[in-house]
N, C-alpha and C positions, 0 to 999 in steps of 0.2 A: 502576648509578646511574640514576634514571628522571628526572633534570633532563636536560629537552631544550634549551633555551634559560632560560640569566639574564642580563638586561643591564638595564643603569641608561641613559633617554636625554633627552639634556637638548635641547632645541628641535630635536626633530623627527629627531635624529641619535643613532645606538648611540653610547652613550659609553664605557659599559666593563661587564667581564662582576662578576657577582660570585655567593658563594655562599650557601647556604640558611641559615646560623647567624653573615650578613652582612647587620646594617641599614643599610643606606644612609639618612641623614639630606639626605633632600631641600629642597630651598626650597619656600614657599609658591607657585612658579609653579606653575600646570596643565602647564608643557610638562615638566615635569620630575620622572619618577618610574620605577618601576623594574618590570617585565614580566618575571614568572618562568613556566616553563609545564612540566609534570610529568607522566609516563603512568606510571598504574599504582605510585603513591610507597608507600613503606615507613610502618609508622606513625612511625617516629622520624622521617623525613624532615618530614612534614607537622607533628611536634610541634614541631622546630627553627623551622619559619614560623611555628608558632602563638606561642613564646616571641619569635622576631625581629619580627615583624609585629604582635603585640597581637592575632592570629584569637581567635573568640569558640571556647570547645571545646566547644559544641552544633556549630558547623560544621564542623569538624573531623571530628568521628568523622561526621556524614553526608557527608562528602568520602571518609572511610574507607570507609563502608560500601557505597557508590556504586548503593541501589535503591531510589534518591530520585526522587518525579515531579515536572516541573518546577515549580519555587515560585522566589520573590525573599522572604530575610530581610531584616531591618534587625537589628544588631546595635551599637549603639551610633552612630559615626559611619563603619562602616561595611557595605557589602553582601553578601548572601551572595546567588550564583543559581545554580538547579540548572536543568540541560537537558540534553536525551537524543537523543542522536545516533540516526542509523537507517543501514542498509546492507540492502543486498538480498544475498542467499544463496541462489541457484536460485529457490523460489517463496517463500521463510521472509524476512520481516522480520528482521535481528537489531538490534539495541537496544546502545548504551554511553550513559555517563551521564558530563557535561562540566561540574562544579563551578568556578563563579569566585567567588572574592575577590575585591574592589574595595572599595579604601581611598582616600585623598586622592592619595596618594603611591606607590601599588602596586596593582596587578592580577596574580592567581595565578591560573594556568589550571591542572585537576587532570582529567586524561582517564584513562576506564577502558571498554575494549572500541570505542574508539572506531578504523575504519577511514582514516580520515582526517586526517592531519595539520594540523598546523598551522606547520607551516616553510611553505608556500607563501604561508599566510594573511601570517605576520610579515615574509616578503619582500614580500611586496605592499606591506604599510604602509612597510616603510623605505624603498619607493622610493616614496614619494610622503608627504615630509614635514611637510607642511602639515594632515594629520592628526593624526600621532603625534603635531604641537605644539598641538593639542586637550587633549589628557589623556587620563587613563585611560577615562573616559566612552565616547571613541571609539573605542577600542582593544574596549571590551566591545558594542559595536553591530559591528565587524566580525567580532569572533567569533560572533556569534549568527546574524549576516547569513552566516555559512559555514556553522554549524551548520543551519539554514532552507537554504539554496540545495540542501545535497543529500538534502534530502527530494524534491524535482521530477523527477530521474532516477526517483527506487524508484517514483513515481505514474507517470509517463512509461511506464516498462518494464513497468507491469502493467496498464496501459491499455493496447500494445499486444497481452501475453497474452491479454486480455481481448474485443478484436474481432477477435482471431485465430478464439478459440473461435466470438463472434459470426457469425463464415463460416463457420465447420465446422458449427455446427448448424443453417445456413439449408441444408446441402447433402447432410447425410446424418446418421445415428444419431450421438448422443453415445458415447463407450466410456464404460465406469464407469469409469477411469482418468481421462477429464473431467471427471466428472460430480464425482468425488471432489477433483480440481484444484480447483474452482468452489469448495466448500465450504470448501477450505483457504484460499483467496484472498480469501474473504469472508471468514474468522476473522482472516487476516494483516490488512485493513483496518481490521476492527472495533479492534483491538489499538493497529494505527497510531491510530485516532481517537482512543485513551482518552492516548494519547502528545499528539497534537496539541492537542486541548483545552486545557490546562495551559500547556503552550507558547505557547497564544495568551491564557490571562491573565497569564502573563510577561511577554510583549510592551504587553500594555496599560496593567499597573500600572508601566512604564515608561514609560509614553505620559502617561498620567493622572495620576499620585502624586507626589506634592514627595519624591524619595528623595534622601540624602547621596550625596554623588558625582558625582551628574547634573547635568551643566549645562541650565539651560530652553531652552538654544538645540540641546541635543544631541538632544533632542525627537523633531523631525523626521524623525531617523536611525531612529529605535525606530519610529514609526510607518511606517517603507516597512517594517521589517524584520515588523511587524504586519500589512501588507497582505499580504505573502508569505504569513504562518503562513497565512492567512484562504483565500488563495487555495488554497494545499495541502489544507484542509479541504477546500472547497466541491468540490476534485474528489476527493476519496478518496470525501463523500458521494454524488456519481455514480456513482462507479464501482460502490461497492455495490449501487446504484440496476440498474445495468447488466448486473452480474452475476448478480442476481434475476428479471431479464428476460429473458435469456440462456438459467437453467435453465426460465422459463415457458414460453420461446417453443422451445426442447428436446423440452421434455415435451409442448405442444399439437401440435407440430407429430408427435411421435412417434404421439399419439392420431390422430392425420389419415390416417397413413400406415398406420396397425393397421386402422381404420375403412375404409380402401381397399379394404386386403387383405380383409379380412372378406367385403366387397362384393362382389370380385372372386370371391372361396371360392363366397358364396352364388349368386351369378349360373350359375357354372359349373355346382354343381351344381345347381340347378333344373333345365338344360338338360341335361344327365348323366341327370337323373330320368325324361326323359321317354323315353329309351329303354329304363332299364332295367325303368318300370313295366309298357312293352308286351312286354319280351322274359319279362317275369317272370307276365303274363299266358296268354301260349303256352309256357309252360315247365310252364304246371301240367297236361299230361299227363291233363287227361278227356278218356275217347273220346268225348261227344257234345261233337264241336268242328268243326261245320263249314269250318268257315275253313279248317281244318287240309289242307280236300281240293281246295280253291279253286287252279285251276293258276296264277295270276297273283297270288296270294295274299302270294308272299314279296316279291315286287317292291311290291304294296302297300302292306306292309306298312313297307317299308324309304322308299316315296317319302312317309309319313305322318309316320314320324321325322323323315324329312329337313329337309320343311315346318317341320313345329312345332319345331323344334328352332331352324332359320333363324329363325324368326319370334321365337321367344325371345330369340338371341343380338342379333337387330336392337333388341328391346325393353330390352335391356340398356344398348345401345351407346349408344343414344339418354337414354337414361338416366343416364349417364357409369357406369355403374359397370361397364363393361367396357373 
């Protein structure tokens, strides 16, 4: 069975449980309606609510089919919202998809692939009554507000992946093992951003739009839960930023340190050059070679390398490229 929690609650308090091919006929009050919430349901399961609850069956089967981007329907006098959970797996984004119903008198919560519960979330709300006796309104600003909150850890933990590499490339060569890290971590955010986007016109057209359901005073609630998405943008688009910088400042610096060695290659051998152009002078074996007969000749010879060879490597030093 993938019903987690059904309870009907009347001003602010659980009042009693009840089952999925069970309509509870609520009062017109807001405090009093009925919170069902499901992982991974059966189709029958979900048909039972669509006949109990009046759900539209366009909603349904994209509740079914769970690889919906986030969007807000209206379907008559009630709402359909789709959002998409996120979890981190080593350096991989993975993605579930968190289907709510909201009616006058009920709110369905339909989770698939999602890592995080929501027992924590609906004990929070029963200990602190004064919400719950809001209405469903509020109940779906605290789901959302849990769904938004653990996007900040996955951006958190790949911000610190992130200037970790930051120090490794100011201190020594990247491995392709990094270098290919980089590339995946910019694919993982690209992805998260096509997820956030969406998410954040969710948040708005609850912010902005006269929808059923919504109290104008519950408003408020949707627009902190809008500053969050917003925030979570603006730093994934950093980090992108960062990680582009990251492989620039890799690769420039890698050109630095090639261009050194080069430096150093050609410095050496110039100074390399100049002995072996005089030994390869006296090596060419004519017999009209005086030099050859000169008694002081190899000492000479050897104090003339020595010079110019000094005098090179000074030239070099000073030069920085040795």
């Amino acid at each position: 069975m993938s019903v987690v929690a059904a309870y009907v609650y009347r001003h602010g308090q659980k009042a009693e449980a009840i089952t999925l091919d069970q309509r509870v006929e609520c009062s017109k009050d807001r405090s009093e309606f009925a919170w069902i919430g499901l992982v991974e349901p059966s189709e029958e399961e979900l048909r039972q609510l669509e006949v109990s609850y009046g759900l539209h069956p366009l909603a349904v089967e994209d509740a079914l089919k769970a690889h919906q981007l986030p969007k807000v329907d209206v379907y008559g006098d009630q709402l359909f919202v789709v959002t998409r959970t996120a979890h981190l797996e080593g350096d991989t984004i993975a993605y579930g998809e968190t289907a709510i119903f909201v009616g006058e008198s009920h709110i369905i919560s339909v989770r698939h692939g999602s890592a995080r519960a929501h027992s924590a979330l609906r004990a929070q709300l029963e200990a602190a009554p004064s919400l719950l006796n809001q209405g469903v309104d509020y109940v779906l600003h605290a789901i959302l507000d849990f769904i938004v909150d653990g996007y900040l850890p996955i951006v958190e933990t790949v911000e610190e992946s992130i200037l970790e590499m930051e120090r490794r490339a100011l201190d020594t060569f990247l491995t392709r093992d990094e270098v290919m890290r980089i590339f995946n971590l910019r694919r993982e955010l690209i992805r998260f951003q096509r997820i956030i986007g969406p998410m954040s016109e969710v948040c708005s057209k609850l912010v902005h739009l006269d929808l059923p359901c919504l109290d104008v005073e519950a408003r408020p609630y949707f627009k902190d839960v809008l500053d969050h998405v917003r925030r979570v943008e603006a730093m994934v688009g950093s980090l992108r930023e960062v990680l582009s910088s990251v492989f620039e400042v890799s690769h420039l610096l890698e050109q630095q340190r090639q261009g050194t060695i080069t430096r150093q290659l050609a410095a050496w051998a110039a100074i390399l050059a100049v002995p072996t152009a005089i030994a390869g002078i006296y090596g060419m074996n004519f017999a009209n070679m005086p030099e050859l007969k000169t008694h002081y000749g190899y000492f000479v010879v050897l104090g003339v390398i020595t010079a110019l060879c000094g005098a090179l490597y000074i030239r070099f030093k000073r030069a920085n490229w040795l």
